[in-house]
mmCIF file of the protein (N, C-alpha, C, O) and its ligand, coordinates in Angstrom:
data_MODEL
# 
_entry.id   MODEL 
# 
loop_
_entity.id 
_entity.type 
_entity.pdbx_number_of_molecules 
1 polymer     1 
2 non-polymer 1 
# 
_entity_poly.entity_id                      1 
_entity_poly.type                           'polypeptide(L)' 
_entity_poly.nstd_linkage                   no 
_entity_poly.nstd_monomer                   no 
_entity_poly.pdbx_seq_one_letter_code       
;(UNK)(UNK)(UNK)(UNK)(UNK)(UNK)(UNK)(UNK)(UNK)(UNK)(UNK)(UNK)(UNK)(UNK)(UNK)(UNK)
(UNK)(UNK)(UNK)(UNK)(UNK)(UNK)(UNK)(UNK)(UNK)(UNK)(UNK)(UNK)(UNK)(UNK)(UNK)(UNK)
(UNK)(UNK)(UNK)(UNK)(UNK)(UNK)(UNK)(UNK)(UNK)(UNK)(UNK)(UNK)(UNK)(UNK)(UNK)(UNK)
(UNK)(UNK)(UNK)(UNK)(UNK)
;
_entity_poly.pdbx_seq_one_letter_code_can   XXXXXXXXXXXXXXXXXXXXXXXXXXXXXXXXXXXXXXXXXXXXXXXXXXXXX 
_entity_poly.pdbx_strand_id                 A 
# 
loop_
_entity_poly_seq.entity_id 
_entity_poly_seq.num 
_entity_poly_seq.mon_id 
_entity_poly_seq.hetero 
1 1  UNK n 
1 2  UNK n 
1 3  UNK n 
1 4  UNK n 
1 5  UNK n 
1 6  UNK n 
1 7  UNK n 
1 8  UNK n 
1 9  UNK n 
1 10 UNK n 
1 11 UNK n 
1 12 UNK n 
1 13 UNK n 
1 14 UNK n 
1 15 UNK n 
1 16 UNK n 
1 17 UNK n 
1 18 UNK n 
1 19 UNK n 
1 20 UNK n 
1 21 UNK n 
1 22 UNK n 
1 23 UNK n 
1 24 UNK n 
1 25 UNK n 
1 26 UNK n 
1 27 UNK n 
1 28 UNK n 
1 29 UNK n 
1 30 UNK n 
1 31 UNK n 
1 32 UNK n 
1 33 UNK n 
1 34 UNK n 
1 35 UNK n 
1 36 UNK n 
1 37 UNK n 
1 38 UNK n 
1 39 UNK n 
1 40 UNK n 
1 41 UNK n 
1 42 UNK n 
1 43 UNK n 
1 44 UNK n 
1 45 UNK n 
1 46 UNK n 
1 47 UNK n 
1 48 UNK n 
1 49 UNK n 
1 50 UNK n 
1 51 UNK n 
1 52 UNK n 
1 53 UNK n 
# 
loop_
_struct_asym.id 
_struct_asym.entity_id 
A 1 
B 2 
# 
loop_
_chem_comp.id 
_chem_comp.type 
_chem_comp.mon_nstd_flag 
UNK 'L-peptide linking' . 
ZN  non-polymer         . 
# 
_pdbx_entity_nonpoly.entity_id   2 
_pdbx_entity_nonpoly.name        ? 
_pdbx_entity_nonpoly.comp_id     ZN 
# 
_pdbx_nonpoly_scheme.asym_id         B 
_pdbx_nonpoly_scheme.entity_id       2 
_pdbx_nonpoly_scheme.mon_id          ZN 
_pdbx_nonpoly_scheme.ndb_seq_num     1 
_pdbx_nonpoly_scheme.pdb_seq_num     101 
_pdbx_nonpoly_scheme.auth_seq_num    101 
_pdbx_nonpoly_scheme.pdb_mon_id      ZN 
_pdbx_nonpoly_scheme.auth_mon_id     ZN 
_pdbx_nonpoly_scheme.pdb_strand_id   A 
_pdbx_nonpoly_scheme.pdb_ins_code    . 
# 
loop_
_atom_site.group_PDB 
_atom_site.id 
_atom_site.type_symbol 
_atom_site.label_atom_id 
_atom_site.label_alt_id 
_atom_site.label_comp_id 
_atom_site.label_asym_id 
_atom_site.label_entity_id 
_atom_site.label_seq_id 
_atom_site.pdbx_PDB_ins_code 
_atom_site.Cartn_x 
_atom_site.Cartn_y 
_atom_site.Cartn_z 
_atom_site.occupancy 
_atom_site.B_iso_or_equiv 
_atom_site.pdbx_formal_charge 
_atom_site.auth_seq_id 
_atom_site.auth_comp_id 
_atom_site.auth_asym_id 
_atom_site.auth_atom_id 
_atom_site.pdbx_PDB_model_num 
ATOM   1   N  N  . UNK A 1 1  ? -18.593 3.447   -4.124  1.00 0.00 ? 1   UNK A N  1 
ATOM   2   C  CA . UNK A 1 1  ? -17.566 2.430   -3.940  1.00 0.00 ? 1   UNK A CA 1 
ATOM   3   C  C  . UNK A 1 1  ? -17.212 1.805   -5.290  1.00 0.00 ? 1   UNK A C  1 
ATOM   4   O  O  . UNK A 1 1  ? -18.036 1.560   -6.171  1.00 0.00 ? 1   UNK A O  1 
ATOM   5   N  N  . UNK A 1 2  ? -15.967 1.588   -5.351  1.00 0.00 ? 2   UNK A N  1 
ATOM   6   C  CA . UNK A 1 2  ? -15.778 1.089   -6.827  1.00 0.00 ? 2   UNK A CA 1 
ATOM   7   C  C  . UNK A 1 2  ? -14.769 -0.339  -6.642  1.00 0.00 ? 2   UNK A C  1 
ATOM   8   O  O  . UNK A 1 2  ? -13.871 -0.484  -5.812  1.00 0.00 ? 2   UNK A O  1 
ATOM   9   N  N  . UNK A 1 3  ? -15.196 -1.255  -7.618  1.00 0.00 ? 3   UNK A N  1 
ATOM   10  C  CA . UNK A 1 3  ? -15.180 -2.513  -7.490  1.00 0.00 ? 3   UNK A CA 1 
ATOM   11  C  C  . UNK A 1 3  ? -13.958 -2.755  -9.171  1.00 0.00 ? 3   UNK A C  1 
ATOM   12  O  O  . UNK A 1 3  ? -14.176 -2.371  -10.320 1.00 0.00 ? 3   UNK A O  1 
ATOM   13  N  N  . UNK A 1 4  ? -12.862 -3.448  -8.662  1.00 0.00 ? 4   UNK A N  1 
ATOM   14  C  CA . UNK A 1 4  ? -12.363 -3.345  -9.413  1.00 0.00 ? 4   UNK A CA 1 
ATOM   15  C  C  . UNK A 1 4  ? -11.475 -5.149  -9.623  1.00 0.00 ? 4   UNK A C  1 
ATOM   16  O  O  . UNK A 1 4  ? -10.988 -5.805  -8.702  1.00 0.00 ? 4   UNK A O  1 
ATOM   17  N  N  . UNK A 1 5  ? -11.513 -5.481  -10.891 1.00 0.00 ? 5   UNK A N  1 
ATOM   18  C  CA . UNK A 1 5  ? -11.000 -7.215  -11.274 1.00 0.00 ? 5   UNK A CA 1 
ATOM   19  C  C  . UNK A 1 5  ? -10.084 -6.948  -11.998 1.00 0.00 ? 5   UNK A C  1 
ATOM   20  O  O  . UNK A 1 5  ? -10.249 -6.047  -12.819 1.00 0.00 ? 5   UNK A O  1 
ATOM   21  N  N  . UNK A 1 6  ? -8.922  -7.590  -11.933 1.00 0.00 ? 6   UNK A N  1 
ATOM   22  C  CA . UNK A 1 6  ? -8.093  -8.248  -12.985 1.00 0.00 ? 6   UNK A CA 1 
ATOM   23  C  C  . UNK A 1 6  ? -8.574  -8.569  -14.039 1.00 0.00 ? 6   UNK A C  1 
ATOM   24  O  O  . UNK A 1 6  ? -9.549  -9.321  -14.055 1.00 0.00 ? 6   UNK A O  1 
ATOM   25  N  N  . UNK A 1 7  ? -7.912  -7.991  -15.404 1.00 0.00 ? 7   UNK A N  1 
ATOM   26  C  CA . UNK A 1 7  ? -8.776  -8.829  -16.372 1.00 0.00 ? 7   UNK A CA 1 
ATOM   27  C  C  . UNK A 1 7  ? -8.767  -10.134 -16.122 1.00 0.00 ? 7   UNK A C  1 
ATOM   28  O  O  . UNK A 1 7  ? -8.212  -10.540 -15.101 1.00 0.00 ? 7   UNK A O  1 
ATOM   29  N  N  . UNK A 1 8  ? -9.305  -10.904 -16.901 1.00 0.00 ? 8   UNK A N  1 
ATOM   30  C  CA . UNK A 1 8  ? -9.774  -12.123 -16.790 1.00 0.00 ? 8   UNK A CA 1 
ATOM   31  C  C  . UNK A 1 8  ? -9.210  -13.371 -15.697 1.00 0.00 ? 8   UNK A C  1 
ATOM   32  O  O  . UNK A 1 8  ? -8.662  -14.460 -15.870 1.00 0.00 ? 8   UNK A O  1 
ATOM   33  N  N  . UNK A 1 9  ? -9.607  -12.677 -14.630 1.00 0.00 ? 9   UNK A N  1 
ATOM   34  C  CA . UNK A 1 9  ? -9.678  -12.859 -13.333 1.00 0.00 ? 9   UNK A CA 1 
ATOM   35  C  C  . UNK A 1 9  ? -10.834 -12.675 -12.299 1.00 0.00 ? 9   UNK A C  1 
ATOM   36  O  O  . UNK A 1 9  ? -11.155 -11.590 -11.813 1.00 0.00 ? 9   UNK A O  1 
ATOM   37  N  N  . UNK A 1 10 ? -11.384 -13.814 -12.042 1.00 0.00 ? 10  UNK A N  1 
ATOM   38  C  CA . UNK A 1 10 ? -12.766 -13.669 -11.554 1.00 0.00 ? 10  UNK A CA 1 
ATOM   39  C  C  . UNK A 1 10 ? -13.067 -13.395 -9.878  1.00 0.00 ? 10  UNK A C  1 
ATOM   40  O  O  . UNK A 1 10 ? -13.826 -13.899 -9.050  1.00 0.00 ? 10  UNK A O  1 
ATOM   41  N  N  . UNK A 1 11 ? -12.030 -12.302 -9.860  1.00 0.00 ? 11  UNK A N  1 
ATOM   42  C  CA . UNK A 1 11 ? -12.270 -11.844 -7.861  1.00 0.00 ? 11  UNK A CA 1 
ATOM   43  C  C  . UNK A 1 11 ? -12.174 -10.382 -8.008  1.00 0.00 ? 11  UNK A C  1 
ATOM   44  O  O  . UNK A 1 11 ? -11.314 -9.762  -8.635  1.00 0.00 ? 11  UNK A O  1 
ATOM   45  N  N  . UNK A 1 12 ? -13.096 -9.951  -7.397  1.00 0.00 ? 12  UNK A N  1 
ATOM   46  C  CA . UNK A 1 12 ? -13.569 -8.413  -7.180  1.00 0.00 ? 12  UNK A CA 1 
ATOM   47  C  C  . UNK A 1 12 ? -12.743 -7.908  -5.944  1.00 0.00 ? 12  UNK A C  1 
ATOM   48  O  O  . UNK A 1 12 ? -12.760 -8.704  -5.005  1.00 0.00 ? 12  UNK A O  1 
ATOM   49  N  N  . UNK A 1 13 ? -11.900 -6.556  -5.705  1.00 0.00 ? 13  UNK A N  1 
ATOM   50  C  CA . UNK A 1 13 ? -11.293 -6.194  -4.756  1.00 0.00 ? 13  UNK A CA 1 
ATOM   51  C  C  . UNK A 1 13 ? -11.883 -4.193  -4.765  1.00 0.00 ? 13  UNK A C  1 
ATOM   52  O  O  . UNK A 1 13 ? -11.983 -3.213  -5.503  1.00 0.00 ? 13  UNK A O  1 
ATOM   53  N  N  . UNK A 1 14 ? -12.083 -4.623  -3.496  1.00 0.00 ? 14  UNK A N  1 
ATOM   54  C  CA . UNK A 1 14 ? -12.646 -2.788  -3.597  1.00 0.00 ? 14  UNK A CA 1 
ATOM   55  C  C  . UNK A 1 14 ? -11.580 -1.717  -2.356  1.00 0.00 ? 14  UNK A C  1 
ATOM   56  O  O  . UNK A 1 14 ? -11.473 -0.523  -2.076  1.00 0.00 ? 14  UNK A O  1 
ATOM   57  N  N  . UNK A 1 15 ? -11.037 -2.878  -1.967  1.00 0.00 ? 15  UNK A N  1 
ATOM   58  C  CA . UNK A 1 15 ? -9.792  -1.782  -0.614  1.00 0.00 ? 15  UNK A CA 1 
ATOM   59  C  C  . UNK A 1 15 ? -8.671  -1.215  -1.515  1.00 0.00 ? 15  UNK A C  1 
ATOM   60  O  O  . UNK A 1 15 ? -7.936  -1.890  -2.234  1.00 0.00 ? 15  UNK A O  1 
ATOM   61  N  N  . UNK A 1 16 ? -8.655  -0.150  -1.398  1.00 0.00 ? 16  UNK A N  1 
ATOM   62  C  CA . UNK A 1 16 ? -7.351  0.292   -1.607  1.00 0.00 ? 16  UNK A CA 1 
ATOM   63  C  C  . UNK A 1 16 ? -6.247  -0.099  -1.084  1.00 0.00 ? 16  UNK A C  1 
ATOM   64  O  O  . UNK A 1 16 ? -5.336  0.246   -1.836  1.00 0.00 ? 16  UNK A O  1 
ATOM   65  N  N  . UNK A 1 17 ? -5.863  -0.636  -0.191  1.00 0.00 ? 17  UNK A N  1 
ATOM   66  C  CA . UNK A 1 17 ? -4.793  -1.183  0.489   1.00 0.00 ? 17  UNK A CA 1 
ATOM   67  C  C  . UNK A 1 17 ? -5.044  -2.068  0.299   1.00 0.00 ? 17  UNK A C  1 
ATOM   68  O  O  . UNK A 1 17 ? -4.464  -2.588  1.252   1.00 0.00 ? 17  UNK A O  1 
ATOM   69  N  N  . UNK A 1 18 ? -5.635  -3.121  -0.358  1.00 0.00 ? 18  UNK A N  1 
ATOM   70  C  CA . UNK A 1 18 ? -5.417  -4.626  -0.660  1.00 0.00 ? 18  UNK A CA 1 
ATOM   71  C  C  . UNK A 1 18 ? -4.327  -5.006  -1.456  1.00 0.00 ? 18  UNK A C  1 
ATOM   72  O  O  . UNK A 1 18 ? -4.346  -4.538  -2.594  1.00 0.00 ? 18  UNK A O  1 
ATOM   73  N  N  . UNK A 1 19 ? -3.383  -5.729  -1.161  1.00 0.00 ? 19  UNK A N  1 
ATOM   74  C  CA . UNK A 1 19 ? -2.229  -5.869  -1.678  1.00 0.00 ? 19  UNK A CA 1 
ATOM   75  C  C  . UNK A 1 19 ? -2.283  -6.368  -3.011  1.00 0.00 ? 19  UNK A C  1 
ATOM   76  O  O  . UNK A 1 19 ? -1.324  -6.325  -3.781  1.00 0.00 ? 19  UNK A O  1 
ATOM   77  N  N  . UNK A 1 20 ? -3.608  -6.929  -3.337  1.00 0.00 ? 20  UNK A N  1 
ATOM   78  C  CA . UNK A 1 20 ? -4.118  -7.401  -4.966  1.00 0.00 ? 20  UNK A CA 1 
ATOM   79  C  C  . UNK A 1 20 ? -4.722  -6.122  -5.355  1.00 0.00 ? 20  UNK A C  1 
ATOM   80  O  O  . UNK A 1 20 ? -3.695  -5.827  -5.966  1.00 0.00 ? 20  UNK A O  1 
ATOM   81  N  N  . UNK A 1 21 ? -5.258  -5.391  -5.492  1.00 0.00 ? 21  UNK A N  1 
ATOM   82  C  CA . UNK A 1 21 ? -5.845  -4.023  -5.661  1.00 0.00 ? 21  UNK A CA 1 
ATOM   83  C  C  . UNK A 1 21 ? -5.103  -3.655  -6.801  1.00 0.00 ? 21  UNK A C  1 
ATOM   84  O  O  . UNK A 1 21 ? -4.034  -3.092  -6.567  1.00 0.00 ? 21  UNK A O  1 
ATOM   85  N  N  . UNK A 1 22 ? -5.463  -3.868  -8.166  1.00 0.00 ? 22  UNK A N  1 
ATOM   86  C  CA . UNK A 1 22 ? -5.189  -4.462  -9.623  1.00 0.00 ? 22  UNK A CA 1 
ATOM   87  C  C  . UNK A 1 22 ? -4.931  -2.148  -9.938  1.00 0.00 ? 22  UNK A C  1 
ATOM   88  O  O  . UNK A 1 22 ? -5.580  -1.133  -9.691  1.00 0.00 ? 22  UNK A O  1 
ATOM   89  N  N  . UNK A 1 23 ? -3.433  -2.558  -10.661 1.00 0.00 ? 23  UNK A N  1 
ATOM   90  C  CA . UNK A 1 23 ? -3.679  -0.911  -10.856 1.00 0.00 ? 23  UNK A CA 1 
ATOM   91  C  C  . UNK A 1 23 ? -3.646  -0.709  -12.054 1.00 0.00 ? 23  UNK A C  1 
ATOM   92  O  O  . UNK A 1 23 ? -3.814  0.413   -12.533 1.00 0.00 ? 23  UNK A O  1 
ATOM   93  N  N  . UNK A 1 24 ? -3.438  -1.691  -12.699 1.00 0.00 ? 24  UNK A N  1 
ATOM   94  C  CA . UNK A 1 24 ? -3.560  -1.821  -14.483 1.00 0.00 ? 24  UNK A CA 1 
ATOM   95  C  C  . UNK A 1 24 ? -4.024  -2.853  -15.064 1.00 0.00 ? 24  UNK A C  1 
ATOM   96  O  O  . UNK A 1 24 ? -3.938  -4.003  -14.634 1.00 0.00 ? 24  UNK A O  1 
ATOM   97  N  N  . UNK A 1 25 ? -4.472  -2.551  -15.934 1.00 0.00 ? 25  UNK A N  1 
ATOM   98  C  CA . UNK A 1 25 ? -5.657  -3.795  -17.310 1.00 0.00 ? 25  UNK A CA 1 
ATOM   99  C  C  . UNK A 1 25 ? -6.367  -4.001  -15.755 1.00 0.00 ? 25  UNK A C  1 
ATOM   100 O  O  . UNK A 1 25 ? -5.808  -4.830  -15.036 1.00 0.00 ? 25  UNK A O  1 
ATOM   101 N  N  . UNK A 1 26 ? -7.498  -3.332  -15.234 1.00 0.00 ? 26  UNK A N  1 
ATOM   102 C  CA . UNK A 1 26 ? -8.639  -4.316  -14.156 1.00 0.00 ? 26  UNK A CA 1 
ATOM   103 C  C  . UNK A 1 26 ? -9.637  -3.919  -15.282 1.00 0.00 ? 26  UNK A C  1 
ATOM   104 O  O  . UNK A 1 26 ? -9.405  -3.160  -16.224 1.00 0.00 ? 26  UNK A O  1 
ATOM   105 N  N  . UNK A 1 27 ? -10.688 -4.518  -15.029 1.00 0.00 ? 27  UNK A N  1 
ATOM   106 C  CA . UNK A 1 27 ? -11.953 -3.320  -14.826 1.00 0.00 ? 27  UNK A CA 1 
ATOM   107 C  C  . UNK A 1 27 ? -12.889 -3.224  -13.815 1.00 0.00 ? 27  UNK A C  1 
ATOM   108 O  O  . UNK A 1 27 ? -13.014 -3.984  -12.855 1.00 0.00 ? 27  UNK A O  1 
ATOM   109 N  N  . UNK A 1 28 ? -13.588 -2.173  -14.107 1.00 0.00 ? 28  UNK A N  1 
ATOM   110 C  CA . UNK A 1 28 ? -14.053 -1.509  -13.068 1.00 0.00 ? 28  UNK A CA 1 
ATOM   111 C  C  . UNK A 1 28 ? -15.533 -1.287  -12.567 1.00 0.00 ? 28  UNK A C  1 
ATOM   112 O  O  . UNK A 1 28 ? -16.175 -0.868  -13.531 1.00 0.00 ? 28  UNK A O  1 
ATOM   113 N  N  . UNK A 1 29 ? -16.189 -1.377  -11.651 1.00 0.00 ? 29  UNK A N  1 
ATOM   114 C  CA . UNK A 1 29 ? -17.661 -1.150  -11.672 1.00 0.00 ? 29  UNK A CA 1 
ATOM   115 C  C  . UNK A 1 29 ? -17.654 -0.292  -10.371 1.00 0.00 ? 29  UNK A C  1 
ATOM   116 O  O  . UNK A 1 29 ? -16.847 -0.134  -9.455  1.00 0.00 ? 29  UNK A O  1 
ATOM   117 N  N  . UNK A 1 30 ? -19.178 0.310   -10.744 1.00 0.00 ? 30  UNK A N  1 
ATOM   118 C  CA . UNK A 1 30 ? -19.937 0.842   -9.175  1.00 0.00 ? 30  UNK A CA 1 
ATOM   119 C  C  . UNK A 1 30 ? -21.055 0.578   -8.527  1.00 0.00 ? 30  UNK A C  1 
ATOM   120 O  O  . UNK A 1 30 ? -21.896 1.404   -8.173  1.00 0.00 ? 30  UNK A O  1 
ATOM   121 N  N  . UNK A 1 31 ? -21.079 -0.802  -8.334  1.00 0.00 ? 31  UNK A N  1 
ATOM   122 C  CA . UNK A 1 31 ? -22.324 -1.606  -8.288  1.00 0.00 ? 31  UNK A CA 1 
ATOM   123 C  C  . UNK A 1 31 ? -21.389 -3.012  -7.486  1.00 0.00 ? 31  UNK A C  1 
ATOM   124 O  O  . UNK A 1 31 ? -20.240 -3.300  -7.821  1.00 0.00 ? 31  UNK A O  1 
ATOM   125 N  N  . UNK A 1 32 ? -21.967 -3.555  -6.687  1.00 0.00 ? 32  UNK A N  1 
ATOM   126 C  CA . UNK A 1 32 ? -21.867 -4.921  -6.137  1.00 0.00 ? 32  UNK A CA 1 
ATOM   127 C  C  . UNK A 1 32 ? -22.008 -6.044  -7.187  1.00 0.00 ? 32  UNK A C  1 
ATOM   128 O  O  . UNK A 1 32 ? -23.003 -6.356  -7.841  1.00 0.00 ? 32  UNK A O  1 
ATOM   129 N  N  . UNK A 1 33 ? -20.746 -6.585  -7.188  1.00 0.00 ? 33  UNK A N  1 
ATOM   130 C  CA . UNK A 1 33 ? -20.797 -7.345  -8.406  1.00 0.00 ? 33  UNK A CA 1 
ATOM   131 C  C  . UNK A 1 33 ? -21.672 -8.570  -8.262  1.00 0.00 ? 33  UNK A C  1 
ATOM   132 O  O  . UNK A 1 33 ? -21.524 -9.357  -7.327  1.00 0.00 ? 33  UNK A O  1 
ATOM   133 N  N  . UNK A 1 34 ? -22.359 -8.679  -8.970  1.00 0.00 ? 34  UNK A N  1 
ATOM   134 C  CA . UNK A 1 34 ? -23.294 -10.218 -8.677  1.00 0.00 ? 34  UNK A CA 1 
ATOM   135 C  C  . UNK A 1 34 ? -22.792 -11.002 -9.593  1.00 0.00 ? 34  UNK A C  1 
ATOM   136 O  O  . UNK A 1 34 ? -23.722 -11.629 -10.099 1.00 0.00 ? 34  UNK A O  1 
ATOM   137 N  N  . UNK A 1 35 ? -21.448 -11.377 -10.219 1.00 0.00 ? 35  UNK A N  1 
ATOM   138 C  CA . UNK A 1 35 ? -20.682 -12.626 -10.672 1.00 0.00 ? 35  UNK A CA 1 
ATOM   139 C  C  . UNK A 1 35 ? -19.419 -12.199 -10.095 1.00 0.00 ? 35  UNK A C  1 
ATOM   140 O  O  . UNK A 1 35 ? -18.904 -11.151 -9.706  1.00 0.00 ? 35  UNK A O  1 
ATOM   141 N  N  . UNK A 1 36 ? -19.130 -13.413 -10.195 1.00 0.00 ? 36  UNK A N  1 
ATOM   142 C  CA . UNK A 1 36 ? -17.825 -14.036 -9.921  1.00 0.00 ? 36  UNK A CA 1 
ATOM   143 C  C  . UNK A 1 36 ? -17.690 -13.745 -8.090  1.00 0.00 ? 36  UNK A C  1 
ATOM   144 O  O  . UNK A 1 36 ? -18.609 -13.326 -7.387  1.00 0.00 ? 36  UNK A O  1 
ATOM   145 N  N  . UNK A 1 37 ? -16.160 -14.136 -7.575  1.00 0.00 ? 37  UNK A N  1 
ATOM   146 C  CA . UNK A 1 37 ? -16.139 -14.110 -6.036  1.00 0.00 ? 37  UNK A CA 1 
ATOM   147 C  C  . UNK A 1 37 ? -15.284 -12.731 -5.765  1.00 0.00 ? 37  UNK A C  1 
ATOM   148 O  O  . UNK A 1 37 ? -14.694 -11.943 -6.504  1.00 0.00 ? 37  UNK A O  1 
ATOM   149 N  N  . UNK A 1 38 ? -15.474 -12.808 -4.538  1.00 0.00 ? 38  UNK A N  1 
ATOM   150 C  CA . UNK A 1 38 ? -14.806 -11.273 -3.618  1.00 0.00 ? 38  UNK A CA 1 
ATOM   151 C  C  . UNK A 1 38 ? -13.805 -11.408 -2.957  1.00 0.00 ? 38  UNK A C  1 
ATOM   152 O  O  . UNK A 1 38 ? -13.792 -12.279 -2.087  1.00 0.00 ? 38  UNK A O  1 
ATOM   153 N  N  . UNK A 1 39 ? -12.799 -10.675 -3.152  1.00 0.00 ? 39  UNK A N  1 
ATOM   154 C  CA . UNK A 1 39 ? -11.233 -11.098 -2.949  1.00 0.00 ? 39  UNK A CA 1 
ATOM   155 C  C  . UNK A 1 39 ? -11.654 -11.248 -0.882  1.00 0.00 ? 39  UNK A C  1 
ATOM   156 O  O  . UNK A 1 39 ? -12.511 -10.768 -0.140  1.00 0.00 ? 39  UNK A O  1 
ATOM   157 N  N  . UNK A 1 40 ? -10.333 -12.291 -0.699  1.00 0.00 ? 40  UNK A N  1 
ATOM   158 C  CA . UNK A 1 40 ? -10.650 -12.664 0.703   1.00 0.00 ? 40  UNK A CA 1 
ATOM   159 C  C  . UNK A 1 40 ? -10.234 -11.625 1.522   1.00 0.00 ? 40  UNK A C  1 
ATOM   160 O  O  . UNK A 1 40 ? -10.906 -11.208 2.465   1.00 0.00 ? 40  UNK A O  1 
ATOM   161 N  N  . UNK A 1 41 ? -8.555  -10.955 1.020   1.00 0.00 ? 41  UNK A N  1 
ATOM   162 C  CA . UNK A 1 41 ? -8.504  -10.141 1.654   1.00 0.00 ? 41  UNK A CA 1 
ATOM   163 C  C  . UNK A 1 41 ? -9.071  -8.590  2.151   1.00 0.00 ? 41  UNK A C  1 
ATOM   164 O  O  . UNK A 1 41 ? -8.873  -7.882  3.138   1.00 0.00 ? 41  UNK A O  1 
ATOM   165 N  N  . UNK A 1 42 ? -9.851  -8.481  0.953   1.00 0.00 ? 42  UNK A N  1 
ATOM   166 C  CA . UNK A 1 42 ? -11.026 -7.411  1.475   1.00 0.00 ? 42  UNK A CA 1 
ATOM   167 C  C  . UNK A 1 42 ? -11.699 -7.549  2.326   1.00 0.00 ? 42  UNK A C  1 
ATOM   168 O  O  . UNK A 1 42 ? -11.911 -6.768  3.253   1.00 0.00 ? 42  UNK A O  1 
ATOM   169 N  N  . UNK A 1 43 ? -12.305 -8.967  2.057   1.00 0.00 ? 43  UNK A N  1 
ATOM   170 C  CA . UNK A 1 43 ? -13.265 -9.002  3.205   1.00 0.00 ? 43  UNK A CA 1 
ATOM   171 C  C  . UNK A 1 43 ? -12.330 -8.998  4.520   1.00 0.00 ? 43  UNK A C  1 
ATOM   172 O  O  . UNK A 1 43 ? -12.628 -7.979  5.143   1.00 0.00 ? 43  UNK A O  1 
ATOM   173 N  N  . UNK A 1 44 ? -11.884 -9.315  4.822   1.00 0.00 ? 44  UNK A N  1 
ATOM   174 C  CA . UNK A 1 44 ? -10.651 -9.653  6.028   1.00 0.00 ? 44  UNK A CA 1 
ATOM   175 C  C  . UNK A 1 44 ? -10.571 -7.965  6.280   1.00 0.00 ? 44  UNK A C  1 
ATOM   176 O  O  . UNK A 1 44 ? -10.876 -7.465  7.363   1.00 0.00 ? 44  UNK A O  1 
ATOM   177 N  N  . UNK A 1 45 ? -10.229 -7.372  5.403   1.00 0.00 ? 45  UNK A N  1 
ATOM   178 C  CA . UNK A 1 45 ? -9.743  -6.026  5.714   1.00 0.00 ? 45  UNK A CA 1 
ATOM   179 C  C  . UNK A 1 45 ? -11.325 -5.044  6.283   1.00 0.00 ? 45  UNK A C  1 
ATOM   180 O  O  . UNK A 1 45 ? -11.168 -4.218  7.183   1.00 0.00 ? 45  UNK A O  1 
ATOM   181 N  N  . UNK A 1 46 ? -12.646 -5.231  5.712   1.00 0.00 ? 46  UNK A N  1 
ATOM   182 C  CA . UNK A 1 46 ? -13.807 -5.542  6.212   1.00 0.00 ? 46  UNK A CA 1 
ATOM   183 C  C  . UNK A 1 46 ? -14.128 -5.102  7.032   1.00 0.00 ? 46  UNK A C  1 
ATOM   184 O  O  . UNK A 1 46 ? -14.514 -3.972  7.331   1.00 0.00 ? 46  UNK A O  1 
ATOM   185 N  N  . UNK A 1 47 ? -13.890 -6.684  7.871   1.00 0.00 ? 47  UNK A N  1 
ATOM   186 C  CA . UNK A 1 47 ? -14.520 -6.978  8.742   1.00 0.00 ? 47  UNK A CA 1 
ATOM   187 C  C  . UNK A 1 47 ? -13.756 -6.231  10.022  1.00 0.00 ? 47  UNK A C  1 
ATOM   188 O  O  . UNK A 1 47 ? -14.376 -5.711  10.949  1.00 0.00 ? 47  UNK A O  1 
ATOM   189 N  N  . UNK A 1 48 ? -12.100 -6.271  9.899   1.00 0.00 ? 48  UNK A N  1 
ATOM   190 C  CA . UNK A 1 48 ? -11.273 -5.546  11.221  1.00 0.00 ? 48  UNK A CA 1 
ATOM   191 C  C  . UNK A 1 48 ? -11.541 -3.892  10.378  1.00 0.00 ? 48  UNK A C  1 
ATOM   192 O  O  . UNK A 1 48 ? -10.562 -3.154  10.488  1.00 0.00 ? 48  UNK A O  1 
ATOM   193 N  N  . UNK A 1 49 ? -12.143 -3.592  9.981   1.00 0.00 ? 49  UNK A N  1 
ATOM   194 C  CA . UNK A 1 49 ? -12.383 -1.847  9.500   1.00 0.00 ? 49  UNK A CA 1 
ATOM   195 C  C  . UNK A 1 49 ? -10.864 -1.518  8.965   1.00 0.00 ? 49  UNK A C  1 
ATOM   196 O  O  . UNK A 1 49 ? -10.411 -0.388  9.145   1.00 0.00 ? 49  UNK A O  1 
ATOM   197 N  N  . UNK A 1 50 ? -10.403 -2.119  8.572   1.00 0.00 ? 50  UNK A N  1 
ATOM   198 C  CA . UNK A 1 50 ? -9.087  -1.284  7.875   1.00 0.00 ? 50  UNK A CA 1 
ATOM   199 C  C  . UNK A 1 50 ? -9.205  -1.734  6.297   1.00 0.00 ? 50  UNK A C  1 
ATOM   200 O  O  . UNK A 1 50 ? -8.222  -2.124  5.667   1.00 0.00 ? 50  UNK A O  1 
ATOM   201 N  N  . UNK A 1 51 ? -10.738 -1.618  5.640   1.00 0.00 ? 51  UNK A N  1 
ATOM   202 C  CA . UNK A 1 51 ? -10.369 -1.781  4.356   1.00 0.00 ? 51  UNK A CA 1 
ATOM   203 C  C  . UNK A 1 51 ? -10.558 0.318   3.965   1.00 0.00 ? 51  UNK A C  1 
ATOM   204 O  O  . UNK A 1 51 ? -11.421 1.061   4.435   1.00 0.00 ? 51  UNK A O  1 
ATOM   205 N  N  . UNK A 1 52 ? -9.696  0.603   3.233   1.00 0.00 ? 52  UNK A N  1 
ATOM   206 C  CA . UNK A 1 52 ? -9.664  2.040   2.254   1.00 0.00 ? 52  UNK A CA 1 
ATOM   207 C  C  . UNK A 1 52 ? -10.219 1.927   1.452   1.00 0.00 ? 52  UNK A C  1 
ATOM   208 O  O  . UNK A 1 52 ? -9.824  1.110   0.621   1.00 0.00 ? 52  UNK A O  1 
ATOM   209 N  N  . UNK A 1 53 ? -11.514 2.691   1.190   1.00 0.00 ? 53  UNK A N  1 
ATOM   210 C  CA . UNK A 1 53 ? -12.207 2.551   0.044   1.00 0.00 ? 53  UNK A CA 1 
ATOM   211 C  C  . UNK A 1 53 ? -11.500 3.909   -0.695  1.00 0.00 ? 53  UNK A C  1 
ATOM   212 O  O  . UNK A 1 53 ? -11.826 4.229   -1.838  1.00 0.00 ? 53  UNK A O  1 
HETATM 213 ZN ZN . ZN  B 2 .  ? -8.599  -7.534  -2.466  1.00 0.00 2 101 ZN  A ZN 1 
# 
């Protein structure tokens, strides 16, 4: 799963269909980010199973 921020922007979004789902200047990890917060609408997308990893 890959975890991807806005630069200097402190919310992690990992759905592909998240309408924030950063497609230039993010960066990127493959690890659960343990700073900063987790975009809401992922989780939202989540929890009803329609997030695209
Ligand atoms: Zn998101």
């Amino acid at each position: 799963m890959e975890y991807r921020r806005l630069r200097g922007v402190d919310i992690w979004h990992w759905c592909k269909n998240c309408s924030k789902y950063p497609a230039k200047k993010f960066e990127e990890r493959h690890t659960k980010p343990t700073s900063g917060k987790l975009c809401d609408e992922c989780l939202g997308k989540e929890k009803n199973k329609k997030c695209r990893k």
